[in-house]
C-alpha positions as CSV (number, residue, x, y, z in Angstrom):
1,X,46.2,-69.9,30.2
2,X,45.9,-70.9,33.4
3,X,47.3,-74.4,33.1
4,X,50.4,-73.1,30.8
5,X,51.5,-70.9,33.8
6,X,51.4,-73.6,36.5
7,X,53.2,-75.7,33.9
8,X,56.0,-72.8,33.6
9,X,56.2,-72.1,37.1
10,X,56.4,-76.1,37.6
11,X,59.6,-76.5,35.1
12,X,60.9,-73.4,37.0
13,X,60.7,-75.3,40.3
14,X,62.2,-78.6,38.3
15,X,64.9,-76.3,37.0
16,X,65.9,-74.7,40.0
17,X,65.9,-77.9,42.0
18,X,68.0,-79.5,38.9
19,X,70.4,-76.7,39.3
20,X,71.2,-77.3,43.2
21,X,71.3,-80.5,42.1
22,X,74.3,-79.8,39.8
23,X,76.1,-77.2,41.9
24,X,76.5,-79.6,44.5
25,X,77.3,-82.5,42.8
26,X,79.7,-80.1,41.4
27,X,80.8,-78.8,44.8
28,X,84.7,-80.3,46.0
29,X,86.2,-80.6,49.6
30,X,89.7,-80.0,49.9
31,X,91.9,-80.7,53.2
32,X,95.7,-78.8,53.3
33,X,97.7,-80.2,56.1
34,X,101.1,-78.0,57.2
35,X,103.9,-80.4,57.9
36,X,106.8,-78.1,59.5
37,X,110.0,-80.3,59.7
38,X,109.6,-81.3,55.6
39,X,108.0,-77.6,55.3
40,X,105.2,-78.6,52.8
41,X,101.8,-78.5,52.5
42,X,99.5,-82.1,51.7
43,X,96.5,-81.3,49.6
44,X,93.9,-83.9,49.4
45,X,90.5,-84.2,48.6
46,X,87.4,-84.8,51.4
47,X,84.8,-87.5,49.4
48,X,81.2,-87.1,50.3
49,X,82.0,-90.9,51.8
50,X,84.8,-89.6,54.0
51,X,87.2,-90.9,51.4
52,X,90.7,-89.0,51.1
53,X,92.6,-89.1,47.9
54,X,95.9,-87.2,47.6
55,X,95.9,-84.6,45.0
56,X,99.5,-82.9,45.1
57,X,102.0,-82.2,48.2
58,X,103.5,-78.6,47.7
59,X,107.0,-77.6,49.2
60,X,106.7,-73.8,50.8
61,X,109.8,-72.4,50.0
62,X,112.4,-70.3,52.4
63,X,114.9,-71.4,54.9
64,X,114.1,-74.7,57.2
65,X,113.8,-75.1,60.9
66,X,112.7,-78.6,62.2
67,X,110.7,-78.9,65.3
68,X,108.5,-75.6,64.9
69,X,105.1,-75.5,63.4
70,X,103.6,-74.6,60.0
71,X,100.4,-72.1,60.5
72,X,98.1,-72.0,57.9
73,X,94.7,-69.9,57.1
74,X,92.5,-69.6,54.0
75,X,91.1,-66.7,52.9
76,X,87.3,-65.2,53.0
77,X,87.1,-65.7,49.6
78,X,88.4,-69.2,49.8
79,X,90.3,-68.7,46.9
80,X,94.0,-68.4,48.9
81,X,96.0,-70.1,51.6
82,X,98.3,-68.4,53.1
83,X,101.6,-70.1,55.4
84,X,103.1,-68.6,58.2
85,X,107.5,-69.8,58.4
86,X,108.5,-69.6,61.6
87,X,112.4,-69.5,60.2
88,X,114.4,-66.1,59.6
89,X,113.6,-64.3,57.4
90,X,109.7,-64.9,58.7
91,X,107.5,-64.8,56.1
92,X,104.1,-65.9,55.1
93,X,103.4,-67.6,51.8
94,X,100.4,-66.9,49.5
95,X,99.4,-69.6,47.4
96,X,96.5,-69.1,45.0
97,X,93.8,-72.2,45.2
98,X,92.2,-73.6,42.0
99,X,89.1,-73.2,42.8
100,X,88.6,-77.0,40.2
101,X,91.3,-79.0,41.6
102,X,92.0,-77.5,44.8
103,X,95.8,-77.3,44.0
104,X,98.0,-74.4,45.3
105,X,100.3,-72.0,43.2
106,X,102.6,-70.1,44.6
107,X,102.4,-66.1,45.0
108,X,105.0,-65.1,47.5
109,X,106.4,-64.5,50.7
110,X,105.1,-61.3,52.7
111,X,107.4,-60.1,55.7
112,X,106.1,-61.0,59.1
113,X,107.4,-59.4,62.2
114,X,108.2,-62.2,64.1
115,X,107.7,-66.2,64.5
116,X,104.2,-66.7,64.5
117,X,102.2,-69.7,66.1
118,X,99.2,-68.3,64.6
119,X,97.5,-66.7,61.6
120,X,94.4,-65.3,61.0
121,X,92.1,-63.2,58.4
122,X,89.9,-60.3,58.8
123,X,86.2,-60.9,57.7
124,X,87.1,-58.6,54.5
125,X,90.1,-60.5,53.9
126,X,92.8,-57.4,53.8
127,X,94.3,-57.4,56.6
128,X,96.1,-60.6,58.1
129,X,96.6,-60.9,61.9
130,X,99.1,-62.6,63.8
131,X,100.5,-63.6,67.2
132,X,103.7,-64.7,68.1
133,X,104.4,-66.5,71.0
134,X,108.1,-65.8,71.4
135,X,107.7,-62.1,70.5
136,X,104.8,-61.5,72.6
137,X,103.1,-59.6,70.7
138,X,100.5,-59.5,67.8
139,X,100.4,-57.8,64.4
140,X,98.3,-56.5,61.8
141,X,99.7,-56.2,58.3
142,X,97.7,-55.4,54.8
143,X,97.3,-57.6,52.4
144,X,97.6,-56.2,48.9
145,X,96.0,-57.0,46.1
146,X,98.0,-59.8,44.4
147,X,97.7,-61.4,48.3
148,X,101.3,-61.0,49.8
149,X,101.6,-59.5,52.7
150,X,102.6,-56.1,53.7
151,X,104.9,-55.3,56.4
152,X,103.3,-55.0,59.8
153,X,101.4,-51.9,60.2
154,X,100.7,-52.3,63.9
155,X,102.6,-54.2,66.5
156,X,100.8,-54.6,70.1
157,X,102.9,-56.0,72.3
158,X,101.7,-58.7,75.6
159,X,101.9,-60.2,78.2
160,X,104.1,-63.9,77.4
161,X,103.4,-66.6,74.8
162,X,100.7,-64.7,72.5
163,X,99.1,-68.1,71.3
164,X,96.3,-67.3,69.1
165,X,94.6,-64.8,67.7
166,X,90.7,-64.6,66.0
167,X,88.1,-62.2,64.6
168,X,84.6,-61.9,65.5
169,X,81.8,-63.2,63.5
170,X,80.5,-59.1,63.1
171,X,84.4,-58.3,62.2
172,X,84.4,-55.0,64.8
173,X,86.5,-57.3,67.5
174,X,89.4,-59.4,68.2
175,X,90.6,-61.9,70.9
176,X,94.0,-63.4,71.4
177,X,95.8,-65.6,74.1
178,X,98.9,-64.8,76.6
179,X,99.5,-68.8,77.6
180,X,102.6,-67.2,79.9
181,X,100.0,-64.4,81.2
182,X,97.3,-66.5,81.4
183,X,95.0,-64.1,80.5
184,X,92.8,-63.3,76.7
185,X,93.0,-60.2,75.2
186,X,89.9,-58.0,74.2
187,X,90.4,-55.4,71.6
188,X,88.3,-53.4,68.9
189,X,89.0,-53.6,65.4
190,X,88.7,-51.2,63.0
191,X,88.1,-52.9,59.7
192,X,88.6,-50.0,57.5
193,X,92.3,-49.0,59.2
194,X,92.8,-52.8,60.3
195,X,93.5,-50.6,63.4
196,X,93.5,-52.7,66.9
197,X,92.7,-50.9,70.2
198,X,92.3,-52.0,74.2
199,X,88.3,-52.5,74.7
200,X,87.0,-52.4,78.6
201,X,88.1,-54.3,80.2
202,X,91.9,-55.0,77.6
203,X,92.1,-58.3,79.4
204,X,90.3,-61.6,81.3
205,X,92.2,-63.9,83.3
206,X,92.1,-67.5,83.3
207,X,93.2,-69.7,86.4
208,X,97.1,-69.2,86.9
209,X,99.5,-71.5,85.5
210,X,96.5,-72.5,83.1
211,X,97.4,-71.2,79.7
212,X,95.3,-69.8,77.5
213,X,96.2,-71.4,74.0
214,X,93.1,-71.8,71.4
215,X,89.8,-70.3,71.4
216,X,86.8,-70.6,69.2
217,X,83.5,-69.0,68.5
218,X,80.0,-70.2,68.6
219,X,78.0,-70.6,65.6
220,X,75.4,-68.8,67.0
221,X,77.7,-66.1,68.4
222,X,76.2,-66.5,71.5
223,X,79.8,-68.2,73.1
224,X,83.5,-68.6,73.1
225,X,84.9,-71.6,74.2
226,X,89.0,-71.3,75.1
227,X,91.4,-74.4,75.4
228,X,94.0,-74.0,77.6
229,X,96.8,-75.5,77.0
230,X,98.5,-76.6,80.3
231,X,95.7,-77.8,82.3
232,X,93.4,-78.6,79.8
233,X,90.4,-76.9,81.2
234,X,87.8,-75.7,78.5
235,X,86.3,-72.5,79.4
236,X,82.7,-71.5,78.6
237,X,82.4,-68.3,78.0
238,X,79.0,-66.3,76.9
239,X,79.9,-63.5,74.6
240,X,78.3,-59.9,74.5
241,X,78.1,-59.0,71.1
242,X,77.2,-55.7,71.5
243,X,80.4,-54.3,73.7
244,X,82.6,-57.2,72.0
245,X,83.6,-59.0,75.6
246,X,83.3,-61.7,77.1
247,X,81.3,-62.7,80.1
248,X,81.9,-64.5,83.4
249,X,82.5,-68.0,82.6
250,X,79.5,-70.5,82.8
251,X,81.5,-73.8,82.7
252,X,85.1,-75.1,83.3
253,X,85.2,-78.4,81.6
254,X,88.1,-81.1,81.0
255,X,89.8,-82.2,77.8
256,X,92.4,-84.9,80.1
257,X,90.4,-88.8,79.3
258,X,89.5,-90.7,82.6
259,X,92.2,-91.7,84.4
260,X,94.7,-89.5,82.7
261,X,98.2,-89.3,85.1
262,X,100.8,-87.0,83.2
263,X,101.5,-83.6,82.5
264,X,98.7,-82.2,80.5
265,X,99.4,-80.6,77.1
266,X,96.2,-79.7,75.2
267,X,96.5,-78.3,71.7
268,X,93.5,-77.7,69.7
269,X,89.7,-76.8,69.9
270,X,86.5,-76.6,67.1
271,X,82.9,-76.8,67.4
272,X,80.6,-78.8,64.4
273,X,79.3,-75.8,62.2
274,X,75.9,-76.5,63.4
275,X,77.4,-75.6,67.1
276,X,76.2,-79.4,68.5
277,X,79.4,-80.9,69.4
278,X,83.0,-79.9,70.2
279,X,86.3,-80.9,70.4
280,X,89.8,-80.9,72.0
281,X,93.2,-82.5,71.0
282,X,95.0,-83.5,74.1
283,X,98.8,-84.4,73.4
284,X,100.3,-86.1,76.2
285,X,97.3,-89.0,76.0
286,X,97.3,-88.8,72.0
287,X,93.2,-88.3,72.4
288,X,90.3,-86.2,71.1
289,X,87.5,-85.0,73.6
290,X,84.4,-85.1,72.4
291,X,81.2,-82.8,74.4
292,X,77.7,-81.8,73.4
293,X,76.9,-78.3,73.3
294,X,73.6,-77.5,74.9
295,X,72.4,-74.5,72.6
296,X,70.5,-72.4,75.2
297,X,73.3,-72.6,78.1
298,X,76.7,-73.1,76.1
299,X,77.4,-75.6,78.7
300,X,79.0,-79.0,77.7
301,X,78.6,-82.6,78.3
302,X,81.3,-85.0,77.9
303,X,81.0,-87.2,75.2
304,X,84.2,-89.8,75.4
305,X,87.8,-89.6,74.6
306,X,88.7,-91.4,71.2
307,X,92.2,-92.6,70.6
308,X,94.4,-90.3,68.2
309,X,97.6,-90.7,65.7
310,X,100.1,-89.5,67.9
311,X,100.7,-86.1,69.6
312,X,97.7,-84.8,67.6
313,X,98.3,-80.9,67.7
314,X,96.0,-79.6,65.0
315,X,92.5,-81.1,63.6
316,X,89.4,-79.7,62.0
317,X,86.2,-80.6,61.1
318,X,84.7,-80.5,57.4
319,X,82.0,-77.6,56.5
320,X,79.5,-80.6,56.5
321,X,80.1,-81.4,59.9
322,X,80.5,-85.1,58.7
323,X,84.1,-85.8,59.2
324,X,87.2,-85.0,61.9
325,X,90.8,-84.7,60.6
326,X,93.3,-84.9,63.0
327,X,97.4,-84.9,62.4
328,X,99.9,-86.6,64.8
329,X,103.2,-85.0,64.9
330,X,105.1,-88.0,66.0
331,X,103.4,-90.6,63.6
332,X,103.7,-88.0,60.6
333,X,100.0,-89.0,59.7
334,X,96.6,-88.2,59.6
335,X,93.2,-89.9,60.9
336,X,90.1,-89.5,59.7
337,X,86.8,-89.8,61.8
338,X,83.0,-89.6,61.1
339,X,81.0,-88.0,63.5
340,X,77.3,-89.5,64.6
341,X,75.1,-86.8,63.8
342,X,72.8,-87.7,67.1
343,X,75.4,-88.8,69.0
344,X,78.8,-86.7,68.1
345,X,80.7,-89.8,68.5
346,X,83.7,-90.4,66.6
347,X,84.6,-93.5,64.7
348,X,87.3,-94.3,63.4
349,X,87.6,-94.5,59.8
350,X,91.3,-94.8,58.1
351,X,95.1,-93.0,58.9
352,X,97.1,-91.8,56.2
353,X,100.6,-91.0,55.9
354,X,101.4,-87.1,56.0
355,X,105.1,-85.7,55.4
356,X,107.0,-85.0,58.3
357,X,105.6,-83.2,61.8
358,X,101.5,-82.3,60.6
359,X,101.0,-79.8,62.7
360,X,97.9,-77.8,61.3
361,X,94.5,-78.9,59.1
362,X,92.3,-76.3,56.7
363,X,89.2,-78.1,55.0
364,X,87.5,-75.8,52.3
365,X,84.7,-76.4,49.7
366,X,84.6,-75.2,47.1
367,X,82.0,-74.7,44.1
């Protein structure tokens, strides 16, 4: 009796093992790139051996304006995109995702209230948030149950250049940038209403003439690191969870390489999803900074700077933490990198041709 029950809890073991097995063999990676001057969307799929294959190119439809930028987000759920047009009338897109192929179908344009540098998701996925840098100002607008959009149900206006706008890991706050007012925004969140208010203190300023452009959360929620764009300094925040602020900042690093001489322009900013290393896109040089994190302080150490395709605006890193995607607006392409596991150094592994201006990068898996 004995023996038969080890050998059923045994081929339960071999089962459940076999299972994992399967569902991650079974597992995809998909990478959607926003290209704004062709105003289309590259889908491709992420091998486990940092191969990219191309698996459709999508055109988002409404009016074209060349130069701006193409926003993208993907759902909680994973299972929609959604594209912010920065051309009247503004919209943003909704495309369902097949969850198989990772190919997009369309849904349909929701209003927005204004151009919009930046999109972003509530932890519930209903409400979608959004800053605009030439409105100054920041929205919330439902999302109904098909996925479009709603009109904007709140509008709070700010100080110049909203840049970007994010949710907290516990959903019950919200940070966004004033690059003109060179300060970030703290507000509560109200995930049942979607309802934004000012928490205390509403703002935190950055050095003047700095501006505040992207910012990013630790995986440990114990830090927000913010890019900003016209110096390129990369401040280190630690992050009170509890009252939803941020704290006096630990670190001011650099994203300019060694011996940089120009007018600084930084663009983008992500952390590995074990929180190890980070990143910064740094336009004027065409480079990527690379850090390591130390987990008990935040701080950062600079890693090296690592040659990009050019003017690289957006990037991102896979949910495996293997591989770096970043897009250069003026080479209409895209590089991919692997990055050391010990070290967080990148290496260069192939560039591929994108459509025209590549301006943002989402990388999803999905089962």
């Amino acid at each position: 009796m004995h023996a038969r029950r080890a050998l059923h809890r045994i081929g339960m073991v071999v089962a459940a093992f076999a299972a994992l097995a399967m569902s991650q063999a079974m597992a995809a990676t998909f990478v959607y790139v926003g290209n704004a001057d062709s105003q289309d969307i590259n889908v491709l799929e992420l091998k486990a051996n940092g191969d990219l294959s191309a698996v459709e190119t999508v055109k988002v439809p409404g009016p074209a304006k060349p130069g701006g930028s193409l926003p993208l987000v993907i759902s909680p759920e994973k299972h929609r995109l959604y594209a912010a047009l920065r051309n009247e009338p503004y919209t943003a897109v909704t495309f369902d995702i097949d969850a198989r192929t990772g190919k997009l179908e369309l849904v349909g344009p929701g209003p927005l209230a204004d151009s919009m540098a930046y999109i972003t998701i509530d932890r519930t996925g209903r409400f979608l948030l959004a800053a605009s840098y030439g409105g100054n100002k920041v929205t919330v607008s439902a999302i109904g149950p098909n996925g479009v959009i709603a009109p904007a149900e709140q509008v709070v206006n700010t100080q110049p250049n909203a840049h970007a706008i994010v949710v907290d890991p516990t959903n019950r706050y919200v940070l966004h940038t004033s690059l003109g007012g060179d300060v970030v925004y703290q507000q509560k969140f109200d995930p049942r209403t979607g309802k934004l208010t000012p928490n205390d203190p509403p703002t935190v300023s950055v050095k003047a003439k700095g501006g505040p452009r992207h910012l990013v959360f630790s995986p440990d929620r114990k830090f927000v690191y913010l890019l900003n764009e016209l110096d390129a300094a990369i401040y280190v925040f630690p992050w009170d969870a509890k009252t939803g602020t941020l704290m006096k900042e630990v670190q001011v690093a650099s994203a300019l390489p060694k011996g940089f001489d120009g007018k600084p322009w930084a663009a983008d900013i992500h952390l590995t999803p074990d929180g190890k290393y980070l990143y910064a896109s740094e336009r004027t040089s065409s480079t990527l900074a690379a850090f390591g994190v130390d987990p008990k302080t935040g701080t950062l150490s600079a890693i090296g700077s690592y040659a990009a395709a050019k003017q690289p605006r957006g990037f991102a890193i896979d949910p495996s933490g293997r591989y770096l995607l970043a897009v250069g607006q003026l080479s209409d392409s895209m590089t991919s990198y692997t990055i050391d596991k010990k070290t967080g150094v990148l290496t260069r592994l192939t560039e591929i041709p994108m459509g025209k201006n590549p301006n943002w990068v989402e990388i999803v898996a999905l089962p």
